[in-house]
mmCIF file of the N, C-alpha and C atoms, coordinates in Angstrom:
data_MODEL
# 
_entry.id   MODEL 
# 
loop_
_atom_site.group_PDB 
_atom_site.id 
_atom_site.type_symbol 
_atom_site.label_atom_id 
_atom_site.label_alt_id 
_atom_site.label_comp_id 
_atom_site.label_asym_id 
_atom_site.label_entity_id 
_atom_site.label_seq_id 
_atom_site.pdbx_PDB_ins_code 
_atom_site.Cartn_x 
_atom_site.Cartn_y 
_atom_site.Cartn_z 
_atom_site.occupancy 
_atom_site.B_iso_or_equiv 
_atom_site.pdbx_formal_charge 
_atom_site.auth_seq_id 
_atom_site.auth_comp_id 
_atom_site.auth_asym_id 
_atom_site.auth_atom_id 
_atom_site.pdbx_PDB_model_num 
ATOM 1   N N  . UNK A 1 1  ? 102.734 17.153 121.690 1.00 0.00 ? 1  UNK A N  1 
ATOM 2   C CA . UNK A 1 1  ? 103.450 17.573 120.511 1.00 0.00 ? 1  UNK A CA 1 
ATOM 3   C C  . UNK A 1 1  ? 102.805 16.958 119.275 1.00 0.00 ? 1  UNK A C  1 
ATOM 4   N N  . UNK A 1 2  ? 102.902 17.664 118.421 1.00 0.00 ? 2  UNK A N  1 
ATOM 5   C CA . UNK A 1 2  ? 102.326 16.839 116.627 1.00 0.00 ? 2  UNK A CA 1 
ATOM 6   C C  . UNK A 1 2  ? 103.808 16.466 116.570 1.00 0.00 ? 2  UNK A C  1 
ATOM 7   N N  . UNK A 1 3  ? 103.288 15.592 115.394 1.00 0.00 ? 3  UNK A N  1 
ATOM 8   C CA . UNK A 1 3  ? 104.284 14.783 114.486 1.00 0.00 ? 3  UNK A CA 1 
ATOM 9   C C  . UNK A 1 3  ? 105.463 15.236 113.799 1.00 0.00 ? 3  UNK A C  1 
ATOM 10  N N  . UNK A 1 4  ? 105.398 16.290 113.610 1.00 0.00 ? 4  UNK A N  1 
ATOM 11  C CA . UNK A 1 4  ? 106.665 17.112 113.779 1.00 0.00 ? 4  UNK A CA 1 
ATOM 12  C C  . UNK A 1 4  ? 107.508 17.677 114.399 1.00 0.00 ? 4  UNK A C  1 
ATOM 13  N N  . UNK A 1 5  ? 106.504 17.915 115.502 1.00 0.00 ? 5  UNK A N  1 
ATOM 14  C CA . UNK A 1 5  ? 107.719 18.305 117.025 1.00 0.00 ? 5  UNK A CA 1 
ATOM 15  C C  . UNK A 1 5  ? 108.299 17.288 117.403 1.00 0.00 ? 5  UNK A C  1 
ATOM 16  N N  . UNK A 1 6  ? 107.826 16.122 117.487 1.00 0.00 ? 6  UNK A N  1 
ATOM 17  C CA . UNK A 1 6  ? 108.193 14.361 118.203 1.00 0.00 ? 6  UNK A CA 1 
ATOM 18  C C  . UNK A 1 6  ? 108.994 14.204 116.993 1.00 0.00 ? 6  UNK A C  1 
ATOM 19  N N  . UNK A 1 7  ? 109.167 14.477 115.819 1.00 0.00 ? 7  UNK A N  1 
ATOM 20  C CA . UNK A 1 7  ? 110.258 14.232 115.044 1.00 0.00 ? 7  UNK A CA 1 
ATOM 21  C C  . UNK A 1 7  ? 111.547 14.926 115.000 1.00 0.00 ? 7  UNK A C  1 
ATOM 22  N N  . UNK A 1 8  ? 111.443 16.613 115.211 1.00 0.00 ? 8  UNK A N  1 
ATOM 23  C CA . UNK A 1 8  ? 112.683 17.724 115.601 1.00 0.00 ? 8  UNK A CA 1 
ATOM 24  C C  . UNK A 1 8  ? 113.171 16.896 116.818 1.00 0.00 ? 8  UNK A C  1 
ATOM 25  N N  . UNK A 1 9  ? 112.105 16.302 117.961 1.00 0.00 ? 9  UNK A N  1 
ATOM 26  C CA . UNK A 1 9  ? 112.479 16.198 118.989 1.00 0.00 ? 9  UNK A CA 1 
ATOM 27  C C  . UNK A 1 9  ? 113.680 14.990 119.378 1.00 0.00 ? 9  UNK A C  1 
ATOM 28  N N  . UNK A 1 10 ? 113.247 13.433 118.516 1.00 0.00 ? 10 UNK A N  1 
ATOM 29  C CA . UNK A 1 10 ? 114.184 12.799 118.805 1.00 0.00 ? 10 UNK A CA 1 
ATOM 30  C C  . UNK A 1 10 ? 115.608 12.510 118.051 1.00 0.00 ? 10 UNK A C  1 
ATOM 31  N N  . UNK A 1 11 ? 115.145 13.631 116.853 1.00 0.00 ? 11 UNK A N  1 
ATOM 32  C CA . UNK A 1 11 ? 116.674 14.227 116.117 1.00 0.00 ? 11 UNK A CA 1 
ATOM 33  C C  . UNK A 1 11 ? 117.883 14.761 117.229 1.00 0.00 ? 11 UNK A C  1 
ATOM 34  N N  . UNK A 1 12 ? 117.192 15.693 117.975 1.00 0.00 ? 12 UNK A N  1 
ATOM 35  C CA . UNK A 1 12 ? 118.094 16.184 119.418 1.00 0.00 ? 12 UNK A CA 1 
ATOM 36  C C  . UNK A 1 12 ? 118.822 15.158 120.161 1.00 0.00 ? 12 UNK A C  1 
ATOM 37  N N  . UNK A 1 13 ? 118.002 14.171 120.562 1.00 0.00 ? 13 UNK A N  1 
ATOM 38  C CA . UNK A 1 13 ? 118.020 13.557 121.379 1.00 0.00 ? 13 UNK A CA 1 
ATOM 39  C C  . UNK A 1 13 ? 119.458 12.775 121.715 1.00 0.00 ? 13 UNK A C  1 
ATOM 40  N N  . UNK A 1 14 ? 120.036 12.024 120.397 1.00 0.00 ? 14 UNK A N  1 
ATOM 41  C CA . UNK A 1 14 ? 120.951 11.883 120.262 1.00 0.00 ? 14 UNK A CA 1 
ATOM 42  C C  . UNK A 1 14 ? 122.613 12.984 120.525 1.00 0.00 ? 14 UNK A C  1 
ATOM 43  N N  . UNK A 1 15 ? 121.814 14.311 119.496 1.00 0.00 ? 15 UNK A N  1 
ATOM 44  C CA . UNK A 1 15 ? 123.115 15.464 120.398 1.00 0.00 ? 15 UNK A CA 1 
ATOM 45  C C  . UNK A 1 15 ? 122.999 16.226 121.760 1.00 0.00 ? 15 UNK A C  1 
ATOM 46  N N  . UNK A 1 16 ? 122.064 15.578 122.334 1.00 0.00 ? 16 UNK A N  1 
ATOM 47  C CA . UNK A 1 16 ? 121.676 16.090 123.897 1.00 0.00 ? 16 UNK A CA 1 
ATOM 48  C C  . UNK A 1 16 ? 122.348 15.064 124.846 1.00 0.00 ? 16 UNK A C  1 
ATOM 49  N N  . UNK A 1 17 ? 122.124 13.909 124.289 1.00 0.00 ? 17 UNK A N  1 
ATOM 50  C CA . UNK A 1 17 ? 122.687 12.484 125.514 1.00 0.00 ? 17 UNK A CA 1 
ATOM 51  C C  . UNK A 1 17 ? 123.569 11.724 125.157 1.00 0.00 ? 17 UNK A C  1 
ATOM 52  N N  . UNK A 1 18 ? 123.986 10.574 126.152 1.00 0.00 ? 18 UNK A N  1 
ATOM 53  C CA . UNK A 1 18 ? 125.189 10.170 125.745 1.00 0.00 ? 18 UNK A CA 1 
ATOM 54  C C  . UNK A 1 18 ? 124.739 8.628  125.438 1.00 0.00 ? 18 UNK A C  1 
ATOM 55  N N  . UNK A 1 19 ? 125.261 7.885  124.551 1.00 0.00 ? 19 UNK A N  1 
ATOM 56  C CA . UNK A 1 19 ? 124.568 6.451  123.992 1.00 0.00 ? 19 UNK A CA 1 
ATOM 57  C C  . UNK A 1 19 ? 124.043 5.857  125.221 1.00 0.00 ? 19 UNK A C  1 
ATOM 58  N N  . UNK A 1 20 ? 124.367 6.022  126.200 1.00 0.00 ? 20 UNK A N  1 
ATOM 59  C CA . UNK A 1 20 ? 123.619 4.918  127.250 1.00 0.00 ? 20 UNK A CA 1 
ATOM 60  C C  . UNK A 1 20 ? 122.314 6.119  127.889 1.00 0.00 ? 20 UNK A C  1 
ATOM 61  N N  . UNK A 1 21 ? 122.362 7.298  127.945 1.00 0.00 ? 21 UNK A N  1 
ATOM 62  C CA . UNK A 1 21 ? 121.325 7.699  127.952 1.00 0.00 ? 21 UNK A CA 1 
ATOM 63  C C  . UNK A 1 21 ? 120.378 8.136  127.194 1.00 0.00 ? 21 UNK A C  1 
ATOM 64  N N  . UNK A 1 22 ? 120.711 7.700  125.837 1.00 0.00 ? 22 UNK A N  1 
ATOM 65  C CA . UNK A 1 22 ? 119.508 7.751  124.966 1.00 0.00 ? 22 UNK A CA 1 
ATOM 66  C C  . UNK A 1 22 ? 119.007 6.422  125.326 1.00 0.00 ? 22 UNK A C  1 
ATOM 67  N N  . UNK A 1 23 ? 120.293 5.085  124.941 1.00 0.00 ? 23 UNK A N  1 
ATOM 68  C CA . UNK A 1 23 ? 118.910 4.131  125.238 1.00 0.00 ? 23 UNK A CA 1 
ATOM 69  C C  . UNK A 1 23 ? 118.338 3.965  126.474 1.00 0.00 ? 23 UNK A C  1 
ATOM 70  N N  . UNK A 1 24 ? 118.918 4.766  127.575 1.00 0.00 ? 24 UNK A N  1 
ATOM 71  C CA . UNK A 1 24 ? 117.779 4.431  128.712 1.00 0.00 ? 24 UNK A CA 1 
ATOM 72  C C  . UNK A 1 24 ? 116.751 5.362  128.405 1.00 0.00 ? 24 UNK A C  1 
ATOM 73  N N  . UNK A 1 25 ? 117.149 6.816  127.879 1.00 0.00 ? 25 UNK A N  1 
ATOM 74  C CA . UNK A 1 25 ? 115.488 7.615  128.055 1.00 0.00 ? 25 UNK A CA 1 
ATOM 75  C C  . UNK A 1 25 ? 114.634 6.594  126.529 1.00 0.00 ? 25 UNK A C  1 
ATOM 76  N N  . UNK A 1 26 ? 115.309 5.985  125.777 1.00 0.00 ? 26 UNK A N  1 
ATOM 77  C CA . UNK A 1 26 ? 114.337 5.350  124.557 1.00 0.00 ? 26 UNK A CA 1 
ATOM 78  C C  . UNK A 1 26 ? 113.186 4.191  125.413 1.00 0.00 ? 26 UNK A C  1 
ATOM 79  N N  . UNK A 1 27 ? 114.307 3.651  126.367 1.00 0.00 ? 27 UNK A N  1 
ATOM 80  C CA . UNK A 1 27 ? 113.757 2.428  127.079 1.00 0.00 ? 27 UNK A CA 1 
ATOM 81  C C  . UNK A 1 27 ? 112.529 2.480  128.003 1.00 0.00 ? 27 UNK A C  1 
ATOM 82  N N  . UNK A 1 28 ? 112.686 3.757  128.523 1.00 0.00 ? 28 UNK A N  1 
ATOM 83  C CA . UNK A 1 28 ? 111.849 4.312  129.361 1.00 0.00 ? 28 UNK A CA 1 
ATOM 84  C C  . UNK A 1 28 ? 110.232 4.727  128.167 1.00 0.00 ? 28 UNK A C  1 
ATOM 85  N N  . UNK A 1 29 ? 110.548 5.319  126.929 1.00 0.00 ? 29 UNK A N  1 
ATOM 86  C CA . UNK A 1 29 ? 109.123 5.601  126.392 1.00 0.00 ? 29 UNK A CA 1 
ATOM 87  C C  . UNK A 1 29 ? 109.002 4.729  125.565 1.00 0.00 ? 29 UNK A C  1 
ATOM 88  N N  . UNK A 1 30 ? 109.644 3.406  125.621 1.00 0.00 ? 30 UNK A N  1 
ATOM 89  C CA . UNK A 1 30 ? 108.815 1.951  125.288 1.00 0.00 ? 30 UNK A CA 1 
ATOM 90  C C  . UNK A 1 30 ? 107.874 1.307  126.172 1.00 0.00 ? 30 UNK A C  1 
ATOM 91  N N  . UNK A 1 31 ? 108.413 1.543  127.745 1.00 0.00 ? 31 UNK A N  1 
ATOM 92  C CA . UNK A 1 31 ? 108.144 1.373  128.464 1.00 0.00 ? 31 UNK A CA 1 
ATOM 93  C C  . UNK A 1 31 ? 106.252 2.037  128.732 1.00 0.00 ? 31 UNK A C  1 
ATOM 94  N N  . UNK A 1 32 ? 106.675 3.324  128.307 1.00 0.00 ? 32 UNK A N  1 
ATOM 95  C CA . UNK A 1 32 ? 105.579 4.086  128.694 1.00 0.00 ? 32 UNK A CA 1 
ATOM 96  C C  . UNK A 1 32 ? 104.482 3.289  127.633 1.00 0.00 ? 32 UNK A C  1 
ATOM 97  N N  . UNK A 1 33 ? 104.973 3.123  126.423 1.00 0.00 ? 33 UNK A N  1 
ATOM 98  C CA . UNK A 1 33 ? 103.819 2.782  125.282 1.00 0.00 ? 33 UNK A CA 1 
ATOM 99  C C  . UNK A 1 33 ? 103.045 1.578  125.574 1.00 0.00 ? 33 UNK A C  1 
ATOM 100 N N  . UNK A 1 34 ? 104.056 0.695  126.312 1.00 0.00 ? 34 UNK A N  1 
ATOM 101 C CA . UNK A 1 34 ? 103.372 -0.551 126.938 1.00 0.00 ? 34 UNK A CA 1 
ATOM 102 C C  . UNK A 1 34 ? 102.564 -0.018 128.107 1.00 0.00 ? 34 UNK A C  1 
ATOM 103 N N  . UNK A 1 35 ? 102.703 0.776  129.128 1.00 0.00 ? 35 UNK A N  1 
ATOM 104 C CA . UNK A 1 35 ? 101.261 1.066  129.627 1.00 0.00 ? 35 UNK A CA 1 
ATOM 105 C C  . UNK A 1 35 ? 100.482 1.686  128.935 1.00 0.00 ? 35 UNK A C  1 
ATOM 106 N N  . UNK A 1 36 ? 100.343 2.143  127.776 1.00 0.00 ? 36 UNK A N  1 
ATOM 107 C CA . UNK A 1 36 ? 99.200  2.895  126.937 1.00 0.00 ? 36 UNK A CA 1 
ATOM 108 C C  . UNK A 1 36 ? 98.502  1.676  126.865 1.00 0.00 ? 36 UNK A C  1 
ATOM 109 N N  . UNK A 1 37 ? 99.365  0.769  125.887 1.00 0.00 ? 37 UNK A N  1 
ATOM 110 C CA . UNK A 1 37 ? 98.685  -0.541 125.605 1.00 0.00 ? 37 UNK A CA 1 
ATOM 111 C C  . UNK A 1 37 ? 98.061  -1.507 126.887 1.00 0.00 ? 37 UNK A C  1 
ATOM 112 N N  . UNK A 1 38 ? 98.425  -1.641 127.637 1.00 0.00 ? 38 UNK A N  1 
ATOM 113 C CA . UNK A 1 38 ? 97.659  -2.084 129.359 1.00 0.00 ? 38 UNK A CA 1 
ATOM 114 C C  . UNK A 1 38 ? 96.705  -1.377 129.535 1.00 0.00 ? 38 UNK A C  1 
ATOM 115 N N  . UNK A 1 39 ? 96.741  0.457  129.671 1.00 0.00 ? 39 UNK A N  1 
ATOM 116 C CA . UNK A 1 39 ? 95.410  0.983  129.685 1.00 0.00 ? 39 UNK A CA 1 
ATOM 117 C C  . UNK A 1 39 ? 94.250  0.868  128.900 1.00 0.00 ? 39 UNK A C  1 
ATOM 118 N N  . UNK A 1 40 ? 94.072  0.301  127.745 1.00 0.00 ? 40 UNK A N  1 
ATOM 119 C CA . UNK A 1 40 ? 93.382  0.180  127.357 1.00 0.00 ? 40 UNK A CA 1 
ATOM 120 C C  . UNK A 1 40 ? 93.695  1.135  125.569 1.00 0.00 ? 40 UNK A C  1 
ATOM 121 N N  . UNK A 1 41 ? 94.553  0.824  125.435 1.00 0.00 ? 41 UNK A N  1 
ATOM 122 C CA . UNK A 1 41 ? 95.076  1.997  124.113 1.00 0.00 ? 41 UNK A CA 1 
ATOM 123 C C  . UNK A 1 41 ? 94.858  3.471  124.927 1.00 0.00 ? 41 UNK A C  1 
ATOM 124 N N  . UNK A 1 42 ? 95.385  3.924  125.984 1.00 0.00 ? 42 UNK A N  1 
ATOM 125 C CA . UNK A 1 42 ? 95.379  5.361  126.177 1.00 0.00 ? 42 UNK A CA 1 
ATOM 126 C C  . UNK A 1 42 ? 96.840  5.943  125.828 1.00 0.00 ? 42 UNK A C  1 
ATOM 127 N N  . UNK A 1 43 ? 97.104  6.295  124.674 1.00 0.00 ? 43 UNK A N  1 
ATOM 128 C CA . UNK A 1 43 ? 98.049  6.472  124.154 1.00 0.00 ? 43 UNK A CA 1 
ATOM 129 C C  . UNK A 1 43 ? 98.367  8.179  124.284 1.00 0.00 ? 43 UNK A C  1 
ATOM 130 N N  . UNK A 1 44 ? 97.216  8.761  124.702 1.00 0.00 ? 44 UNK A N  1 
ATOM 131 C CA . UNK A 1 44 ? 97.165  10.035 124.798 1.00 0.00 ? 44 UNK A CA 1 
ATOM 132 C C  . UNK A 1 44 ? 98.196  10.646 126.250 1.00 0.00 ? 44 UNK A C  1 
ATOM 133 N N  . UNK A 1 45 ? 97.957  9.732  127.279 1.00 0.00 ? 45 UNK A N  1 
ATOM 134 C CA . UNK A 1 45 ? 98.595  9.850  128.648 1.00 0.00 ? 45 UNK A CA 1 
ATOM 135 C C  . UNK A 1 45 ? 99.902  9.228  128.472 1.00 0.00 ? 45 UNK A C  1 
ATOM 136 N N  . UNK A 1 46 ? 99.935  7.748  128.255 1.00 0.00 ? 46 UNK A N  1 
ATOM 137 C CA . UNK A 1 46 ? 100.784 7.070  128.209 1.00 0.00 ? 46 UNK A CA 1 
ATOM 138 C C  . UNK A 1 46 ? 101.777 6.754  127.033 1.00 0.00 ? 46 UNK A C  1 
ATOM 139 N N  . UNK A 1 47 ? 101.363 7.393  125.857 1.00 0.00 ? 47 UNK A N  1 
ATOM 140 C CA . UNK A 1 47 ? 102.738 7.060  124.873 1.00 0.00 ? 47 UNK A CA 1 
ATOM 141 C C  . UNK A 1 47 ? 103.523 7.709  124.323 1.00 0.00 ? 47 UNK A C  1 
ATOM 142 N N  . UNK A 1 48 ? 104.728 7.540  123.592 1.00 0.00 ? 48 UNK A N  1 
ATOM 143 C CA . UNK A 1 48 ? 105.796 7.543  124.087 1.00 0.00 ? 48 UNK A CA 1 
ATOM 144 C C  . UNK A 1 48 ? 105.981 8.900  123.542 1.00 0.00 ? 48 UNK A C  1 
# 
């Protein structure tokens, strides 16, 4: 997605889930960004 879809996108996010599953799906693509950062900055596969 560009920078505008990842922005429409986590506008939703909130009227799609319920507070404990936003912060688990948030938790989960922190999660992911920290393996970007382990891979070697592959941020392309791994972030969030």
């Amino acid at each position: 997605m560009d920078a505008r879809q990842c922005s429409v996108a986590f506008l939703l996010l909130p009227a799609a889930l319920s507070a404990d599953g936003l912060q688990f799906s948030r938790n989960i693509m922190r999660l992911s960004h920290t393996l970007g950062e382990l891979y070697g900055g592959n941020f392309t596969e791994y972030g969030e």
